[in-house]
N, C-alpha and C positions, 0 to 999 in steps of 0.2 A: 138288680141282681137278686136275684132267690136259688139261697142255697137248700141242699136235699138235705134227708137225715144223715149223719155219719154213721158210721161204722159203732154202731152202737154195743153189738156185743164184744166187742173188743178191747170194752173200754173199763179198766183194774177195779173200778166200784164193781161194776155189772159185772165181771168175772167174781167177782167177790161175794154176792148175794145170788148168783146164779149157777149151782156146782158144775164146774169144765173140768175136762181134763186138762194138764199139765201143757201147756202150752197151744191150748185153743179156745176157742170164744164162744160165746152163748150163741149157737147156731137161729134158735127163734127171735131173736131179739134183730139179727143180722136179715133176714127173713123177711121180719116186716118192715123193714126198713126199704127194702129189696122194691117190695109193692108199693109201698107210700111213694117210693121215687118214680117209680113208675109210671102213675097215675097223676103227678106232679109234676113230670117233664111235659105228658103231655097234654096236661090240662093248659098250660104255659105255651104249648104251641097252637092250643085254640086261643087263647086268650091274642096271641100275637097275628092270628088271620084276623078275630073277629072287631080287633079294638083298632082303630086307624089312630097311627101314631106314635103307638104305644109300640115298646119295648121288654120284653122282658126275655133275660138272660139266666139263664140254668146253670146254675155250679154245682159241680159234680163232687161235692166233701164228701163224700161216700169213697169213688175212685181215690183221690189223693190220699186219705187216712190207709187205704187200704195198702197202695201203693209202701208210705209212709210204715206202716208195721212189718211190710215183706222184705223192704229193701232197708231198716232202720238203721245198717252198718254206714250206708253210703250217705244216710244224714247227719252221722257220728253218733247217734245212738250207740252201745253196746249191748242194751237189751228193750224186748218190745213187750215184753209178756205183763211187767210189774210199772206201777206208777215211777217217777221218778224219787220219789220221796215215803218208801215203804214203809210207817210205820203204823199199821191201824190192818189187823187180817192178812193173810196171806202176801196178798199182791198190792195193797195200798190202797189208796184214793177214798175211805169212807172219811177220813180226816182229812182237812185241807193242808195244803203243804207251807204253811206260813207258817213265822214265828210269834204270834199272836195264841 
């Protein structure tokens, strides 16, 4: 299994270091994520004509994440924009969220 890049501008560090507006994501970062996936699905579908035997399966963490921030009421989320553990910049995540 080979997963894609996620959803990477959407993610409260990179919203944090990358100035958005108020409730959206680092459009370029999301971008080339878009192409890398791209070119890695279907490099992944050569590799599965050219290789006898071989298997390789495509996970789509790019869809799910995105999915996951659109719909985040129906995962019990109450918000998708901020880390869970806000305390470090605007939206979180430049700090880990441990107690360490």
């Amino acid at each position: 299994m080979v997963s894609n890049a996620p959803l990477v501008g959407c993610i409260p560090f990179e919203k944090d270091i990358h100035p958005v507006e108020k409730g959206s994501c680092a459009r370029i970062l999301n971008k080339m994520a878009q192409i890398y996936n791209k070119k890695l699905k279907g490099m992944l579908a050569e590799l599965n004509k050219e290789l006898q035997g071989a298997k390789f399966v495509y996970a789509d963490i790019y869809r799910m994440l995105q999915d996951l921030t659109q719909n985040y009421a129906s995962y019990g989320f109450e918000v998708a924009t901020s880390a869970c553990c806000a305390f470090a910049r605007s939206r979180g995540g430049l700090v880990p969220c441990n107690p360490f």
